[in-house]
C-alpha positions as CSV (number, residue, x, y, z in Angstrom):
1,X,2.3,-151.7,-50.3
2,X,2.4,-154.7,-48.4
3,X,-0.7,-156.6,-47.0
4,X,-1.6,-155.2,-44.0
5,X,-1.2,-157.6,-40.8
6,X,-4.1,-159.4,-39.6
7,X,-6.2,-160.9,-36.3
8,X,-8.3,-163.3,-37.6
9,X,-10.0,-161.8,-40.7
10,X,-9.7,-158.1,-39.5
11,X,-6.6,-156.0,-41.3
12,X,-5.2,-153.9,-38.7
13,X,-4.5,-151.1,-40.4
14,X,-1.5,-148.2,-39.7
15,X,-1.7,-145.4,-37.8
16,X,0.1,-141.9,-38.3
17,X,2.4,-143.3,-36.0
18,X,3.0,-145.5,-33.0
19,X,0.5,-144.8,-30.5
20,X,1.4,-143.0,-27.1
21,X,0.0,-145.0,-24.8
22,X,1.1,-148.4,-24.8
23,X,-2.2,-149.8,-22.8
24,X,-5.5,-148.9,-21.7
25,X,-8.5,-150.0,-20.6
26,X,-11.5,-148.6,-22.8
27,X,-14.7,-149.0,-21.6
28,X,-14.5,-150.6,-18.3
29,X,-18.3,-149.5,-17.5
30,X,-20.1,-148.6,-19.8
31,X,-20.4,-145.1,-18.3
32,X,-16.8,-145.0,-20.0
33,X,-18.4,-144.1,-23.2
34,X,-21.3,-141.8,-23.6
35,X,-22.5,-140.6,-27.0
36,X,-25.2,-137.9,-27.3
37,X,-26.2,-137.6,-31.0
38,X,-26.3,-133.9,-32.3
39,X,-29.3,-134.1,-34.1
40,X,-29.7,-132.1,-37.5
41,X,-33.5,-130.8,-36.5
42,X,-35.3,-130.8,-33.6
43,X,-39.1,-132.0,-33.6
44,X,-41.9,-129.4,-34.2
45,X,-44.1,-130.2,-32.0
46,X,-47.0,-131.8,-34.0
47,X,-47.8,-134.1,-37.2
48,X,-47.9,-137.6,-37.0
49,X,-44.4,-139.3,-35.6
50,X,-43.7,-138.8,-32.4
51,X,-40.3,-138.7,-31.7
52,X,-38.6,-140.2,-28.1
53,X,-35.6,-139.0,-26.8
54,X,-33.6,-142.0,-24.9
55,X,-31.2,-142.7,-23.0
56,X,-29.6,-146.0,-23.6
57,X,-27.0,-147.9,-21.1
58,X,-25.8,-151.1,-22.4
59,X,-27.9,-151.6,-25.2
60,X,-27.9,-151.4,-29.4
61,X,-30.0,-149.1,-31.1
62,X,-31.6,-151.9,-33.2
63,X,-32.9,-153.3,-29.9
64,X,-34.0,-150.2,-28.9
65,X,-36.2,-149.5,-32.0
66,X,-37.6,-153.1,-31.3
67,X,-38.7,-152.3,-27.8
68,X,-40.4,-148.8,-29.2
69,X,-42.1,-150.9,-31.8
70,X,-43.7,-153.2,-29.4
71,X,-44.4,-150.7,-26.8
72,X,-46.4,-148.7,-29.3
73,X,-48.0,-151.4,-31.3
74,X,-46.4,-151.0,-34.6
75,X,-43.9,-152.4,-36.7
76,X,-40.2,-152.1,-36.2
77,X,-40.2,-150.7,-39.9
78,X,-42.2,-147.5,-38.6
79,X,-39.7,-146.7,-35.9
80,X,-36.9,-144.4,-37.3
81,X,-33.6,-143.6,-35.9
82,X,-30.7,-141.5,-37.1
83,X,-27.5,-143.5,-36.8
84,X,-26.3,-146.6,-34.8
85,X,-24.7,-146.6,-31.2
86,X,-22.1,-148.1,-29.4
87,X,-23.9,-151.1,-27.0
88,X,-21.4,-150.8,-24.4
89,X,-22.4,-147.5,-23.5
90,X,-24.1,-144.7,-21.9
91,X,-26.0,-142.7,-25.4
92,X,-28.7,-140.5,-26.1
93,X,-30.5,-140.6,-29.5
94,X,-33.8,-139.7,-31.0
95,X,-36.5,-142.0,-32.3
96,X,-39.1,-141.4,-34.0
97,X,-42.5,-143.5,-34.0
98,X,-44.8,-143.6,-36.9
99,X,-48.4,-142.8,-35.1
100,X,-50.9,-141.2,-37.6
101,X,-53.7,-140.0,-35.8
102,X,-53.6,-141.9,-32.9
103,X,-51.4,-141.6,-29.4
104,X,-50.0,-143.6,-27.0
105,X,-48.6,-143.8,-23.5
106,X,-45.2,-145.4,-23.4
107,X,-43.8,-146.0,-19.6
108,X,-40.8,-144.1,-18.7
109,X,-38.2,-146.7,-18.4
110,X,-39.1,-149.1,-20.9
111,X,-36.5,-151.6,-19.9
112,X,-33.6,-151.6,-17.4
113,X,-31.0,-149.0,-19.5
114,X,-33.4,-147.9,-21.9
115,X,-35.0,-144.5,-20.2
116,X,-37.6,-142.4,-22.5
117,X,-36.4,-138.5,-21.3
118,X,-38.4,-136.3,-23.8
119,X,-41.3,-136.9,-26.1
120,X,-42.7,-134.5,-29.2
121,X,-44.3,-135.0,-31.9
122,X,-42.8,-133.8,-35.7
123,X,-44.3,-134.3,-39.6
124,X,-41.2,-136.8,-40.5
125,X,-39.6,-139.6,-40.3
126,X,-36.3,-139.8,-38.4
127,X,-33.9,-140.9,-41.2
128,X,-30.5,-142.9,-41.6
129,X,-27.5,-139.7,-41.3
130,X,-30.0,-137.2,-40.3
131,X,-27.8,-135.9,-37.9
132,X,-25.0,-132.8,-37.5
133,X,-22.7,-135.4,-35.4
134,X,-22.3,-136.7,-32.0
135,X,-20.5,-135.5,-28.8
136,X,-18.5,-138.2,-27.1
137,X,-17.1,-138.4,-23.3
138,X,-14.7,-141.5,-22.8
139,X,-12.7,-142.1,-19.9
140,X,-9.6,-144.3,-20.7
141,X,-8.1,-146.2,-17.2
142,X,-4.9,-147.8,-16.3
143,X,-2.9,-145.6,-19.6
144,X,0.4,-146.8,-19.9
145,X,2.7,-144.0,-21.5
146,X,4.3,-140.8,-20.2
147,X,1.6,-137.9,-20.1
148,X,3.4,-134.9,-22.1
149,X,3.6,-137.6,-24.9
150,X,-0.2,-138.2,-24.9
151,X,-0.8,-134.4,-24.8
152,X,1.1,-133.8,-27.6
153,X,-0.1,-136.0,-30.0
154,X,-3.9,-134.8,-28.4
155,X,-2.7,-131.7,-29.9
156,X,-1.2,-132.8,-33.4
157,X,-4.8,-134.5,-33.7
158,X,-6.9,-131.4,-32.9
159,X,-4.9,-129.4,-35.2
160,X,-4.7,-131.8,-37.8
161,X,-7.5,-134.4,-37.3
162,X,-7.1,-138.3,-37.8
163,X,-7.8,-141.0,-40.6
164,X,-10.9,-140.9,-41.2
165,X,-11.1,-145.5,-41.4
166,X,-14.8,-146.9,-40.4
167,X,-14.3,-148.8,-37.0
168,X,-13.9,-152.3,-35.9
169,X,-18.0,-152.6,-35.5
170,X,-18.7,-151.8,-39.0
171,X,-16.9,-155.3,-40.3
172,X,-18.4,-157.8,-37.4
173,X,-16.8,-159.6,-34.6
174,X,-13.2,-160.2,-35.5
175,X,-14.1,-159.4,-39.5
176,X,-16.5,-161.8,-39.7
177,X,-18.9,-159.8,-42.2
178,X,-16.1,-159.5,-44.4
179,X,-16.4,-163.0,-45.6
180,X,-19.8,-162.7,-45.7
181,X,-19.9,-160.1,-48.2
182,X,-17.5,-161.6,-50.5
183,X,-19.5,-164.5,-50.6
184,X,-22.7,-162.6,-50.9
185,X,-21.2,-160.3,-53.6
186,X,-19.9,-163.2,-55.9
187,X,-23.2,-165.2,-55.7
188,X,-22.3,-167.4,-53.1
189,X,-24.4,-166.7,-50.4
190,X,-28.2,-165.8,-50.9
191,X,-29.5,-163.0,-48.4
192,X,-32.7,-162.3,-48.1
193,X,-32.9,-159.3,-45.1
194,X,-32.8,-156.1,-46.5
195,X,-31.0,-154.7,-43.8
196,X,-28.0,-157.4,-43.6
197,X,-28.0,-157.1,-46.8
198,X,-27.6,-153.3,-46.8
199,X,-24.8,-154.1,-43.5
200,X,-22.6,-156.6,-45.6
201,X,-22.7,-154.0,-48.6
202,X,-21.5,-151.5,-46.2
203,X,-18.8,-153.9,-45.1
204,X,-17.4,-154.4,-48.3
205,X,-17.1,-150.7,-49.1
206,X,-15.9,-149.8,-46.1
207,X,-13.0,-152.1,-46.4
208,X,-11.9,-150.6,-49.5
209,X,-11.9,-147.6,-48.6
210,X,-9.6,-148.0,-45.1
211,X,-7.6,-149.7,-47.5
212,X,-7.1,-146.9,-50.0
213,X,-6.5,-145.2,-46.7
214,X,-4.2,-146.8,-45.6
215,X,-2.0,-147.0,-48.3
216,X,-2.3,-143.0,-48.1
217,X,-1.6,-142.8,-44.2
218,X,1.9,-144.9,-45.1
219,X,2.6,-142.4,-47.6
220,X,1.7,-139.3,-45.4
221,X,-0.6,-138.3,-47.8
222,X,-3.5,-139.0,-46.0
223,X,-4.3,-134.8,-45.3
224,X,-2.9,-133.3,-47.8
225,X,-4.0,-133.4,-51.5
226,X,-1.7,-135.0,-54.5
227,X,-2.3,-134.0,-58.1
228,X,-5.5,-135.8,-59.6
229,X,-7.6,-135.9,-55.9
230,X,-11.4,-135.6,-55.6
231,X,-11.5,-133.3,-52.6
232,X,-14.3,-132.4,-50.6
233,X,-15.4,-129.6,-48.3
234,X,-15.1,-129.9,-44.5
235,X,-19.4,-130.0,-44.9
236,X,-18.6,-133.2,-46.6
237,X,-21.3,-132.8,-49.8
238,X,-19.6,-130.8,-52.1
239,X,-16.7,-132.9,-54.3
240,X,-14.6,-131.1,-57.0
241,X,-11.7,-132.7,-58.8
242,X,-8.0,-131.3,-58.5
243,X,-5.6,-131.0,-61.2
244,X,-2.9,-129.1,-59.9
245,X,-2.1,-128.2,-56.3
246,X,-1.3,-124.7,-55.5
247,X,-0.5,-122.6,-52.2
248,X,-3.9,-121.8,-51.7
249,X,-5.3,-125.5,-51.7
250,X,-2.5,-126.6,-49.5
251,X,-3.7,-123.6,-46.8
252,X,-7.1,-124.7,-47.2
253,X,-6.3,-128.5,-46.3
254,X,-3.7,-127.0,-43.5
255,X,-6.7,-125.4,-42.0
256,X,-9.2,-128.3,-42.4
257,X,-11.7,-126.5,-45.0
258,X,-11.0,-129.5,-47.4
259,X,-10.1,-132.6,-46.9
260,X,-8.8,-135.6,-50.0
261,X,-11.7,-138.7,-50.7
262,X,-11.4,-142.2,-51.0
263,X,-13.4,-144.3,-52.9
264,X,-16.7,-146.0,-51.7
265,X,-17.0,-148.5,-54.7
266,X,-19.5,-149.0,-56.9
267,X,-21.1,-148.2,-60.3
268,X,-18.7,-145.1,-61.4
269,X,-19.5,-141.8,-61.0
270,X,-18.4,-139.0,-63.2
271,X,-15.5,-137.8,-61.4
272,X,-12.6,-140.4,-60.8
273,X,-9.2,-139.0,-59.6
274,X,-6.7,-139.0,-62.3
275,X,-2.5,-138.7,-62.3
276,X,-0.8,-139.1,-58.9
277,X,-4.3,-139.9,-56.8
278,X,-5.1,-142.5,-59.1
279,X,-1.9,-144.3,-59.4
280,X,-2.4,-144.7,-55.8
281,X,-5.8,-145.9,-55.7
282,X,-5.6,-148.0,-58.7
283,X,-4.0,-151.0,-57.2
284,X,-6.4,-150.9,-54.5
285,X,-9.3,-151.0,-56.8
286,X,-7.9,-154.0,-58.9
287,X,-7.0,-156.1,-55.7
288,X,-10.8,-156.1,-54.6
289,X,-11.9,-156.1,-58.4
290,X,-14.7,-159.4,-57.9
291,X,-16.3,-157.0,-54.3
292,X,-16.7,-153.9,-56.6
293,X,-18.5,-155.6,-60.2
294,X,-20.2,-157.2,-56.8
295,X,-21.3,-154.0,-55.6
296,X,-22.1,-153.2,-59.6
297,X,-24.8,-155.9,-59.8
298,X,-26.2,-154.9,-57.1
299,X,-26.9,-151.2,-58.3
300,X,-24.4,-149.6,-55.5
301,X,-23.4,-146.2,-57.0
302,X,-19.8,-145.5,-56.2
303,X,-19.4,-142.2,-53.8
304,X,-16.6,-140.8,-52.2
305,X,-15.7,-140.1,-48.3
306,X,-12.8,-137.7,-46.3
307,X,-9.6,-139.3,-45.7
308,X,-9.5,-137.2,-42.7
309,X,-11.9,-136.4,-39.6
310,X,-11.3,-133.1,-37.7
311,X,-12.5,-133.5,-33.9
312,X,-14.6,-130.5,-32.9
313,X,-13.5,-129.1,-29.1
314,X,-11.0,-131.6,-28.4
315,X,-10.1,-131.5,-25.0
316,X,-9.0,-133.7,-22.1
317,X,-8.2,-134.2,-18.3
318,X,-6.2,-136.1,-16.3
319,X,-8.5,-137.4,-13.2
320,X,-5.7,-139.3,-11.4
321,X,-2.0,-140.8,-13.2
322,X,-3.3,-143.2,-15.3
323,X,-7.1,-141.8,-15.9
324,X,-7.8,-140.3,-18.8
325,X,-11.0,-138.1,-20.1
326,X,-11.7,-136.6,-23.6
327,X,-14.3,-134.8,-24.4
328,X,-14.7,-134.0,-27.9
329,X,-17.6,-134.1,-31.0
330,X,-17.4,-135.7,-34.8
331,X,-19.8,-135.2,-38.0
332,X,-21.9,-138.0,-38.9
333,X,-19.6,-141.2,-40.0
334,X,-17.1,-140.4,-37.7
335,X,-16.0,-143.6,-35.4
336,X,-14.2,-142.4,-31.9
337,X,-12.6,-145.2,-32.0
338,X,-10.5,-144.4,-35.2
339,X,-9.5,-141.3,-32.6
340,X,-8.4,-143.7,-29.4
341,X,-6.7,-145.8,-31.8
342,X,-4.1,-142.9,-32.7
343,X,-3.4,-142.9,-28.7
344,X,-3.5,-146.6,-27.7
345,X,-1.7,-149.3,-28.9
């Protein structure tokens, strides 16, 4: 496999093929891009966090959760949050702020964008992935490419999803964390912030494992299982290993009830792919060999995440020639933009 092309630091890697539309303009407002999270539970109505349902316009949710802290007089530490959204958009998320036995009043809008729409209270902590997904709306302008070829590959992609690669935002502007984490993973650079620390981890994972993938997407393996695979279920938390593929596997894959994982790199766990999934893996692997006894010493146990993404009630409208909407919804790790880069070049 050849090194994939660059701008600056990024790797830009392949798609399933070239993109039907050779332009457009993403995000032009941020009313282009709305996000509301699907959340997992839905707050009791007592105990001692109160949870805030917001609506965000042109802010991150980091900034968010600092605004909540100070409005309610607590650390940022004690405001929880499920998952991280786009800034250049229009999202709603929960929060939840840690109040035990106490209340407070918090204004409405708390700060041009940022509007508070519900409030409850609930006996936990909003945590990191605690969510079913998130429903996205994004209107693409000025597209440049004949309609019936953008339909049709909306189609191929509902019927059988997209590379599943984390998104530009997870490495940084133009790649930048991913030099960063090399350096903090060989001992070069000391960082003391848990949660950079935690975000150039991430980094260096994640650029494995769109690596891995795409070394599978150029060899059109990338939804379909080869002998050897770790394959999980479309819930994404049960793994099993794969010796031997047979009709009923491929059916199962065909349908989107299992889908092949790539590596998140680590300490090993006890299944590793063997024969034909690990002969492509292994190269990967070796080429990033200082990131992962990196991610070793720091006590980062290796896990495993779909190749593929299947986009729930993908649908779409033209609202004039060249404007495009989609509607559609993805589980939890899912990056829309993984999705608009299969139709934009």
């Amino acid at each position: 496999m050849s090194a994939p092309k660059t701008t600056a630091s990024l790797p830009q890697w392949p798609t399933t093929a070239p993109p039907p539309l050779r332009n457009a303009i993403v995000r032009q407002t941020p009313e282009d891009f709305r996000v509301t999270e699907l959340p997992l539970v839905e707050p009791a109505g007592e105990g001692e966090h109160l949870w805030v349902w917001v609506r965000k316009r042109d802010h991150n949710t980091g900034a968010v959760a600092s605004m909540l802290a100070r409005a309610a007089g607590v650390r940022t530490r004690d405001v929880g949050y499920a998952g991280l959204k786009d800034r250049r958009a229009v999202t709603q998320q929960w929060f939840s702020i840690h109040l035990p036995g106490r209340s407070v009043s918090l204004p409405t809008l708390l700060a041009e964008g940022v509007e508070l729409l519900a409030q409850r209270r609930h006996g936990r902590k909003l945590r990191r992935g605690a969510l079913r997904g998130n429903r996205f709306e994004i209107v693409l302008r000025a597209c440049d490419g004949a309609p019936e070829a953008v339909e049709e590959r909306l189609a191929r992609l509902a019927r059988e999803g997209f590379p599943n690669y984390f998104g530009e935002q997870r490495f940084g502007r133009d790649g930048g964390n991913i030099d960063k984490a090399r350096q903090m993973l060989r001992g070069e650079r000391r960082v003391r912030d848990r949660e950079q620390r935690s975000l150039l981890i991430s980094t260096a994972r994640s650029l494995v494992f769109n690596d891995l993938l795409a070394r599978r997407v150029e060899r059109d393996c990338w939804q379909r299982p080869v002998a050897g695979d770790l394959m999980l279920l479309g819930d994404g938390n049960s793994l099993f290993a794969v010796e031997a593929i047979d009709d009923m596997l491929l059916e199962r894959a065909e349908r989107g009830e299992v889908h092949p994982a790539g590596p998140l790199p680590g300490r090993p766990g006890k299944l590793r792919p063997t024969a034909a999934a690990a002969a492509i893996e292994q190269p990967v692997l070796e080429r990033y060999a200082s990131l992962i006894e990196g991610l070793d010493r720091q006590r980062v146990d290796a896990g495993r995440r779909a190749l593929r993404v299947m986009p729930v009630d993908l649908s779409h409208r033209w609202l004039d020639a060249t404007t495009l909407r989609l509607r559609f919804a993805l589980p939890p790790g899912g990056y829309a933009t993984a999705l608009l880069r299969e139709l934009v070049r």
